[in-house]
N, C-alpha and C positions, 0 to 999 in steps of 0.2 A: 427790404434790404436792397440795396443799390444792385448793379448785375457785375458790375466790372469786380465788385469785393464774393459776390457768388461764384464769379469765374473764377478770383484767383484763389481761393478756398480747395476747389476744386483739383486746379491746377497743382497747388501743394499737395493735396491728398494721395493725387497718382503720383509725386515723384516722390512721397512719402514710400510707397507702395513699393516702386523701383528701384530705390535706393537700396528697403531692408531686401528686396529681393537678390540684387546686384552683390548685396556684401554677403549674406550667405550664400550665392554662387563663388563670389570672391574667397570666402569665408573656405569653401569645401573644396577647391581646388589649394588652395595653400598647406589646407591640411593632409590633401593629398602628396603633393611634393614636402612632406614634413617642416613647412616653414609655419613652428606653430605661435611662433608670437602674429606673423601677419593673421593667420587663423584667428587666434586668440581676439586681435582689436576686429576684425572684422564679424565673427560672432557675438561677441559686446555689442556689438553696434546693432548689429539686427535683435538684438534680444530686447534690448530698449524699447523696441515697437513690439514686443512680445511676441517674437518669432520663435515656434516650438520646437521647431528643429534644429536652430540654431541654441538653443537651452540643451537639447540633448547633444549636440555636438561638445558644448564646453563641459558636462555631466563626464562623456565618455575622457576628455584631455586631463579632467580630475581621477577620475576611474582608473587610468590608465598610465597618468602621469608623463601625460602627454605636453610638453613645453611649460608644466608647472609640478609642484612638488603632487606629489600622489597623495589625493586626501580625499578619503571616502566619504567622508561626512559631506563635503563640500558637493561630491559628484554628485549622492545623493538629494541636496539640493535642488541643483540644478536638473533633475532626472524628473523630481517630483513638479516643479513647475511645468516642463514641457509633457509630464504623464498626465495631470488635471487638466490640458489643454487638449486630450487624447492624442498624444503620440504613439504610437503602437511602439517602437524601438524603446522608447524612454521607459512605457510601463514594463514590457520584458528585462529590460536590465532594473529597475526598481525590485520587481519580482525577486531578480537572481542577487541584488546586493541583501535582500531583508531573509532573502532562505541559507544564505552563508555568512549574515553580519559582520556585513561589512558596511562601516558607517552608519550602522543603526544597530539595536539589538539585532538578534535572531528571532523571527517570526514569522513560521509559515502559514499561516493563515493569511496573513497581510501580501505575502510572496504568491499565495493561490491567486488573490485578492487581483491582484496587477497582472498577474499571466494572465488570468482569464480575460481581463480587460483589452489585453496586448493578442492574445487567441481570436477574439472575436472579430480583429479586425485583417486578421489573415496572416498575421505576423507568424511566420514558419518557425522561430527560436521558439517560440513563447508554445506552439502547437507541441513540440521537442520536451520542451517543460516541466510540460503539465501532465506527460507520458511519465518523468522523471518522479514528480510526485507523486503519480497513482500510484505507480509500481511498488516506491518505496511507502505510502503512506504518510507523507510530511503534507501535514496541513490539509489532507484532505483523510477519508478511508481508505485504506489500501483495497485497489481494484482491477485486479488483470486486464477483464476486459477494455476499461478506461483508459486504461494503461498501453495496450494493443492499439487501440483507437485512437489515439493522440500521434502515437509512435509514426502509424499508417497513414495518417495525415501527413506528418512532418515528412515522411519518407517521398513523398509527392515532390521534394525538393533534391531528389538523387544525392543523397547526402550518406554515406556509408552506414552513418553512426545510427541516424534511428530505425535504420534497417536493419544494422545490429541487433540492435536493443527489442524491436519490435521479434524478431524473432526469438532470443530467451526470452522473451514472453511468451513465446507461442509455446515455447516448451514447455511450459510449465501449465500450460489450458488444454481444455479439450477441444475435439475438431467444432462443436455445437459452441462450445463460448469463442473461438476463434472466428466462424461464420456472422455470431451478433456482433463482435469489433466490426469485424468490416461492414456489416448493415450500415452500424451505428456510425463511423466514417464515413461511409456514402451519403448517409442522411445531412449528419454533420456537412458537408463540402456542398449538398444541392441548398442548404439553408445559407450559404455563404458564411458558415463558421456560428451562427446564431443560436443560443441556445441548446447548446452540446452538452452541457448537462446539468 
């Protein structure tokens, strides 16, 4: 193959690279000053090159009805292509739209299914989560301690709520199951989230 068609191969490649990079910077500054139509084209654009963040970005502007009509089905969509790409944000809201059916049936298993996916990778909501469905039992067996442990996690993020929540847990365990939570978080956070249970 000739060098000059080598090089510009190349040469497209990286500003291929810069381009989806530049429009989801583009892309998430716009949606920060809520200018969601520039959002909108400039996510489009990076998702074309099968950008997973920017799939979860236009997921959340469906979700949330953000510069288009609110349509769950559709976020869910776009949540699912960037969550098979491992997005950690995309599989925690997946999780949260399939355990309150929104845009899909209702299915906690499928809702565990994607938190844990979204858990494993550090993602604090998804750690929150999955405290939410021990406790209550959706989609998994209900289990204080599991429950405590998620919470204790998620509470790593000085976040009021799972400090809340991990404490009516605590109320409702003894000092001996409350001790194996936090083992089992400790363990949990030196494995970087891996196989917690």
């Amino acid at each position: 193959m000739n060098m000059g068609i080598v090089l510009s191969l190349v040469v497209a490649l990286l500003c291929a690279g810069l381009v989806q990079a530049g429009d989801l910077e583009d892309g998430i500054a716009a949606y920060d000053r809520k200018d969601y139509a520039t959002a909108l084209a400039k996510f489009s654009s990076a998702t074309r090159q099968g950008n997973a963040r920017a799939q979860n970005f236009i997921g959340e502007m469906y979700e949330k009805g953000h510069g288009v009509a609110q349509d769950y089905a559709e976020a869910v969509r776009w949540y699912h292509q960037a969550a098979q790409q491992g997005d950690a944000r995309a599989q925690c809201k997946l999780g949260f739209l399939y355990a309150n059916g929104k845009g899909v049936a209702r299915d906690y298993k499928e809702s565990v299914r994607w938190v844990r996916l979204a858990a494993a990778q550090g993602d604090v909501d998804a750690h929150y989560n999955l405290g939410v469905h021990f406790v209550r039992g959706i989609g998994v067996s209900q289990n204080l301690i599991k429950a405590h442990m998620w919470f204790d996690i998620a509470a790593v993020s000085s976040d009021a709520i799972p400090l809340r929540n991990r404490e009516l847990v605590a109320a409702k365990m003894t000092p001996q199951q409350i001790s194996e939570a936090q083992n089992l978080a400790s363990e949990c956070q030196a494995r970087n989230f891996k196989n917690c249970d």
